[in-house]
C-alpha positions as CSV (number, residue, x, y, z in Angstrom):
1,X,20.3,-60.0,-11.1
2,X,19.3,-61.0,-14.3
3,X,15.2,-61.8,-15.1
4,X,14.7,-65.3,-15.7
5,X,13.4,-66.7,-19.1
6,X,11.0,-69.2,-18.5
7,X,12.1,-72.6,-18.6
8,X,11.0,-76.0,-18.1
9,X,10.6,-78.0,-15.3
10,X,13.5,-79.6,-13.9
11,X,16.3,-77.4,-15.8
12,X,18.5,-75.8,-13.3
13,X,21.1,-74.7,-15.8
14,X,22.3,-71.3,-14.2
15,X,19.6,-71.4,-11.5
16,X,20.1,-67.4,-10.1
17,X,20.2,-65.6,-13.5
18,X,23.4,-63.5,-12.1
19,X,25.4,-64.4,-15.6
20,X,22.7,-62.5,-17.4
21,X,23.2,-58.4,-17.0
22,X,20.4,-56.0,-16.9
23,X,20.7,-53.0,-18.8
24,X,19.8,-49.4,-18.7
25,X,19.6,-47.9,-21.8
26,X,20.8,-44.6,-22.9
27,X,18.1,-44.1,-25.0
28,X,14.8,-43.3,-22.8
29,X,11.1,-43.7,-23.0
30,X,9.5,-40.8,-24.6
31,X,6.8,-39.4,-23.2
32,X,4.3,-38.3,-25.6
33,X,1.5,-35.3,-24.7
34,X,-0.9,-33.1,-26.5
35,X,0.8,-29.7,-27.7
36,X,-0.5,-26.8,-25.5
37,X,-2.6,-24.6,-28.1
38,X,-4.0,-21.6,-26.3
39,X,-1.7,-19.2,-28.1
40,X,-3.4,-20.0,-31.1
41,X,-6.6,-18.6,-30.0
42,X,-5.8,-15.8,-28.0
43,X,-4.7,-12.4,-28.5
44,X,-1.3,-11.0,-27.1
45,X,-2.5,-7.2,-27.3
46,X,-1.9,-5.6,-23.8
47,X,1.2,-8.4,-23.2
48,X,3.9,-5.8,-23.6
49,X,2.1,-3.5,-21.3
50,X,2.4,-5.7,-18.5
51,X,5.4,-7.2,-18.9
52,X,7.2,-4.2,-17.9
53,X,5.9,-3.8,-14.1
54,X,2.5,-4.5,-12.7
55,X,0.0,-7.2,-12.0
56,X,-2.9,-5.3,-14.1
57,X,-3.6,-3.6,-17.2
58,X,-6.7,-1.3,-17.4
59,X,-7.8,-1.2,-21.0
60,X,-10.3,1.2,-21.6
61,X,-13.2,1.0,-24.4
62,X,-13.8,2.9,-27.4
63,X,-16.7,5.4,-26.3
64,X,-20.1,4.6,-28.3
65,X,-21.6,7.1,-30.1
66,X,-25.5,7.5,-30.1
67,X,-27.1,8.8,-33.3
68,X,-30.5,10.3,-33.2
69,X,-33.2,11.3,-35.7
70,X,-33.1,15.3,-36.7
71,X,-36.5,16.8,-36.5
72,X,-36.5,20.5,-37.7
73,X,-37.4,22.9,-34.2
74,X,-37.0,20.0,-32.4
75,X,-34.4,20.7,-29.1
76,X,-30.9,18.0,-29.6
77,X,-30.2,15.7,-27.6
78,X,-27.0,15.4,-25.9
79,X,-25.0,12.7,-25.2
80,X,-23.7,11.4,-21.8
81,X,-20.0,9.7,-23.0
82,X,-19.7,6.6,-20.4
83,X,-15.9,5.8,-20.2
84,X,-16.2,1.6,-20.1
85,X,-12.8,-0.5,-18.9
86,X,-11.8,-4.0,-19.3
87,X,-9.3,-5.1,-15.8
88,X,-6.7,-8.0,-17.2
89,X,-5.3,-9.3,-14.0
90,X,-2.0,-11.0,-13.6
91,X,-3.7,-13.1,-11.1
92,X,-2.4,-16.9,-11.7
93,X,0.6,-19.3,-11.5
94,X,2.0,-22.7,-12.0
95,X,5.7,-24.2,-11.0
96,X,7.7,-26.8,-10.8
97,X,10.3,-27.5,-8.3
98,X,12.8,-30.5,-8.2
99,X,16.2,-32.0,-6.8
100,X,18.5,-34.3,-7.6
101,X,21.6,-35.3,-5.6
102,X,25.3,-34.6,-6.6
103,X,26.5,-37.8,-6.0
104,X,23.6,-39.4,-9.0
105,X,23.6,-36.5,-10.9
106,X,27.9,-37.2,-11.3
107,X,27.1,-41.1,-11.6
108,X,24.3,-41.1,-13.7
109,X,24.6,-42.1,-17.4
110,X,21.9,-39.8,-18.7
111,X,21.2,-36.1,-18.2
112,X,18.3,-36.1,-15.7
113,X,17.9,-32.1,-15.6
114,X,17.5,-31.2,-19.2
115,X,15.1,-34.2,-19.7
116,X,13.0,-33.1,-16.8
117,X,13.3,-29.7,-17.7
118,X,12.1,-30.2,-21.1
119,X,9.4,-32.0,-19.6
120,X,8.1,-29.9,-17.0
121,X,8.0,-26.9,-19.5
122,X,5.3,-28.9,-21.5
123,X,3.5,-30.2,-18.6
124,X,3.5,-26.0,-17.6
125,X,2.0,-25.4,-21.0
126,X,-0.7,-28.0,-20.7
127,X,-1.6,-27.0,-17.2
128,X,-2.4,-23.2,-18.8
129,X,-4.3,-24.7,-21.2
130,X,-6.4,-26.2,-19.3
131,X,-7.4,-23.1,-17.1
132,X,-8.2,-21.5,-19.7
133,X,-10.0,-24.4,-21.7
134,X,-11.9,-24.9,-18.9
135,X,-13.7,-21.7,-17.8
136,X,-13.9,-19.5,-20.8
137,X,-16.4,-21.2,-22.5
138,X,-18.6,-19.5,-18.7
139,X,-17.9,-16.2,-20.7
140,X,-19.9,-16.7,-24.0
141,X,-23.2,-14.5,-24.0
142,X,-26.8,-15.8,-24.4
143,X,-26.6,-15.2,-28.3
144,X,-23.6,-17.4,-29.3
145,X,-24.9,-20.5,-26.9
146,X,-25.7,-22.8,-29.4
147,X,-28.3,-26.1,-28.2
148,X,-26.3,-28.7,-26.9
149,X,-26.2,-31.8,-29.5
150,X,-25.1,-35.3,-30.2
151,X,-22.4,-34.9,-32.6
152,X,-22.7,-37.5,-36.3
153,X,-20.4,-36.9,-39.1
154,X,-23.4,-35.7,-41.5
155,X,-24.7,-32.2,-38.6
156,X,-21.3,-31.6,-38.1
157,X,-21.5,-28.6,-40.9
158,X,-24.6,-27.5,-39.8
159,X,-23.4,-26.6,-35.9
160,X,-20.1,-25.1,-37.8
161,X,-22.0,-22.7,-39.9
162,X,-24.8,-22.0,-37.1
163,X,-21.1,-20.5,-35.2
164,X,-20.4,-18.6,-38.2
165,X,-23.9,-17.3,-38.0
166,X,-23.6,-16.6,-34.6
167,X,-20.3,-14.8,-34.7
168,X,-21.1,-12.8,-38.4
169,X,-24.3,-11.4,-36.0
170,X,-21.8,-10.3,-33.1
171,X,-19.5,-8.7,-36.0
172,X,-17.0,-11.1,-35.3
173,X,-13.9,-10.4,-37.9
174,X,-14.0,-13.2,-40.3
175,X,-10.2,-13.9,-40.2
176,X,-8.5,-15.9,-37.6
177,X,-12.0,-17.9,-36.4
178,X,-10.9,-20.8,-34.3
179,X,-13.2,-23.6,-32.9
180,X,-12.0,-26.2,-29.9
181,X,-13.5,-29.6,-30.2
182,X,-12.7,-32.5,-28.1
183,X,-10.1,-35.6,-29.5
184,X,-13.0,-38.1,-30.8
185,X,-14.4,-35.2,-33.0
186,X,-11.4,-35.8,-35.6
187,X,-13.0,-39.3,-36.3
188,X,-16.6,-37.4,-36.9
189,X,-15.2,-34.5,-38.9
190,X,-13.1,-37.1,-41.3
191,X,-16.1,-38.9,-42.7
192,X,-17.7,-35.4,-43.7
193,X,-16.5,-35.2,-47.4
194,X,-16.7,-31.1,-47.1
195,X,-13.7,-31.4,-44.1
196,X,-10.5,-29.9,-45.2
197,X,-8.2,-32.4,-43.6
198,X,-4.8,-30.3,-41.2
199,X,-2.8,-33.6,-43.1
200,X,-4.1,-32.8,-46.5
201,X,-3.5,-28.8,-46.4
202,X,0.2,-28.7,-47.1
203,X,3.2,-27.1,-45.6
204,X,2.1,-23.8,-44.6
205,X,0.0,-25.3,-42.2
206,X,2.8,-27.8,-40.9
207,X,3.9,-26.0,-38.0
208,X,0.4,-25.0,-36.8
209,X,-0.4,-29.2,-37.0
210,X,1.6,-29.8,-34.3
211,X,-0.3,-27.3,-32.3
212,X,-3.3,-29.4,-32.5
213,X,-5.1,-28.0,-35.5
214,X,-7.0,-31.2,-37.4
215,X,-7.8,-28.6,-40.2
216,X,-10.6,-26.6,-41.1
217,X,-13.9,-26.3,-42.5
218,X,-16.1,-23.2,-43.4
219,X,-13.6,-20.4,-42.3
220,X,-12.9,-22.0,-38.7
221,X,-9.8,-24.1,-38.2
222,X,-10.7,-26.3,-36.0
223,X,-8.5,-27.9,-32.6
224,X,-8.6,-30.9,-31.1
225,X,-7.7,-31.0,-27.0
226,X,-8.6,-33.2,-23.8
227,X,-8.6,-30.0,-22.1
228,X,-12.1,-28.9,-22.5
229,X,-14.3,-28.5,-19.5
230,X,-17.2,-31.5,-19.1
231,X,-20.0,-30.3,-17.8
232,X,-23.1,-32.7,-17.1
233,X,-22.0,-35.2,-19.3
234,X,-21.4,-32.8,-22.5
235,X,-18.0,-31.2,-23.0
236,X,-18.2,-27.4,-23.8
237,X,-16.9,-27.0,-27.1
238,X,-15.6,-23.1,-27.8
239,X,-15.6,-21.0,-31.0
240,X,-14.9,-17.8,-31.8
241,X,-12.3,-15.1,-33.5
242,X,-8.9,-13.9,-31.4
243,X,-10.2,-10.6,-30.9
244,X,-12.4,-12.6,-27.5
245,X,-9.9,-13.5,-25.4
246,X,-6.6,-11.6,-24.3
247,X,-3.3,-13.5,-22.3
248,X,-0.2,-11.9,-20.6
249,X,2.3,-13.6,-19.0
250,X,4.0,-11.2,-16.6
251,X,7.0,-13.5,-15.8
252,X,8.7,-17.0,-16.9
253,X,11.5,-18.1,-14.5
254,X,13.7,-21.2,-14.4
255,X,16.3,-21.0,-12.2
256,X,19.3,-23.6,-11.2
257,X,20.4,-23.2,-7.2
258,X,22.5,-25.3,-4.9
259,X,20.0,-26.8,-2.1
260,X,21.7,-25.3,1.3
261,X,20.7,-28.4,3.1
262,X,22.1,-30.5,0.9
263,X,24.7,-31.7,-1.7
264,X,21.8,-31.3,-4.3
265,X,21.1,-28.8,-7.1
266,X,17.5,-27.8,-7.3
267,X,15.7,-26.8,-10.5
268,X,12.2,-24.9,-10.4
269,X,10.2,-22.8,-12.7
270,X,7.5,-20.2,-12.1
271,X,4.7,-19.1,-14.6
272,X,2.5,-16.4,-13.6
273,X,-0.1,-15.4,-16.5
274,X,-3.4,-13.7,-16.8
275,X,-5.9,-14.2,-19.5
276,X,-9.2,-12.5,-19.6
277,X,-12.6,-12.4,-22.6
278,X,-12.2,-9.0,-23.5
279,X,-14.7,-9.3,-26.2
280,X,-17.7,-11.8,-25.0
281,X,-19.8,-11.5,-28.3
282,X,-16.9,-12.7,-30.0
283,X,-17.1,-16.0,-27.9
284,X,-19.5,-19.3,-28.5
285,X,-20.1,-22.4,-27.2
286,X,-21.9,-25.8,-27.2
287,X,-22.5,-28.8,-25.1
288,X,-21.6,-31.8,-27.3
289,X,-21.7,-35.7,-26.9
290,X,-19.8,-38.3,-29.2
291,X,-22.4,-39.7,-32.0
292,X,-21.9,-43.0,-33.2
293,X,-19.7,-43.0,-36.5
């Protein structure tokens, strides 16, 4: 039955609305999310290693070399080598897991699966994200903690080049810094007439746009996400270089199966990933809260 357009009292010209159709369209709602972006700040280094069997890759640590003062007569010292490792554990998953009858999937107008598919591989990406958003910032040291502020459009360069400071200290590589801000810090960063604008940079920095870079200023670009952690009212803003924080993904599956209880086909997908900082002085953070603009 039809929904019925409002009419005026006392008209009961087609009463029951059952001349008037209702529709389904063919072409659906979209729905509209945040582009997953943790690839862009991470390092894929020991990936290979682990993709071919295992849940864990040792990585050992360059030995470090102590120099000492020659005095002549005086006895040397000798060095004890301590061998240092780094454990990245394959030690996390997400899935999805879905079904949908025969009988609608033959009658239904649309193609349920590959929408839902398309879907559910976004949401998988966004649910990554967000573990690792939300706990890495735990990992920075002392050093690159920068005091927690209310963010204006007119200190936003001076907490930007304090975590270049920080980082040129930890000798940080220069190239490839990156720092995650929360979605209203866009609005704070555009009224700052030293902000490179993502939509003013031009097309080699097109695809990364859609990745969630807003652009960059001072040698950082700079990310917007709703994935950052919130702690005591101040979301945990991260910064660093790529070189801080490795990811492996040991295994992406989808698969398509016939439900044995049913006339149904099943769809499901398994992610199982492993991220770890590798290099904590390479990592900052700071506890910010939206200034007025």
């Amino acid at each position: 039955m039809g929904l019925q357009y409002p009419r005026a009292a006392g008209n009961n010209n087609q009463p029951n609305g059952v001349y008037t159709p209702v529709l389904y369209s063919l072409t659906m709602l979209k729905i509209y999310m945040e582009q997953a972006m943790v690839p862009q700040i991470v390092n894929f280094n020991w990936e290979g290693e682990i993709k071919k069997f295992g849940d864990m890759v040792k990585i050992r640590r360059d030995p470090d070399a102590e120099v000492y003062d020659y005095v002549i007569g005086q006895d040397l010292q000798t060095q004890a080598v301590e061998d240092k490792e780094e454990q990245l554990l394959i030690n996390k998953g997400v899935y999805y897991n879905v079904s949908v009858d025969d009988v609608d999937m033959k009658q239904n107008d649309v193609d349920w699966m590959s929408k839902f598919s398309e879907n559910a591989t976004k949401r998988t990406k966004l649910k990554v994200d967000t573990a690792v958003l939300g706990s890495v910032y735990a990992d920075a040291p002392a050093a690159n903690i920068l005091p927690d502020r209310t963010v204006t459009p007119n200190n936003i360069p001076e907490l930007i080049v304090s975590a270049g400071v920080a980082l040129d200290e930890s000798f940080c590589p220069p190239e490839d810094r990156y720092m995650v801000v929360p979605k209203w810090f866009k609005g704070h960063l555009q009224l700052n007439p030293n902000f490179n604008d993502a939509d003013k940079m031009g097309d080699g920095k097109a695809s990364i746009l859609k990745t969630g870079l807003i652009g960059t200023l001072n040698g950082f670009d700079i990310f917007a996400t709703s994935n950052l952690a919130v702690v005591g009212g101040k979301t945990q803003v991260i910064f660093g270089g790529r070189t801080a924080i490795t990811f492996a993904t040991q295994m992406v599956k989808t698969q398509k199966i016939q439900s044995e209880r049913a006339f149904a086909e099943k769809m499901r997908g398994l992610q199982i990933y492993g991220f770890k900082t590798v290099e904590p002085t390479h990592l900052g953070k700071v506890g910010v809260v939206k200034g007025t603009l």
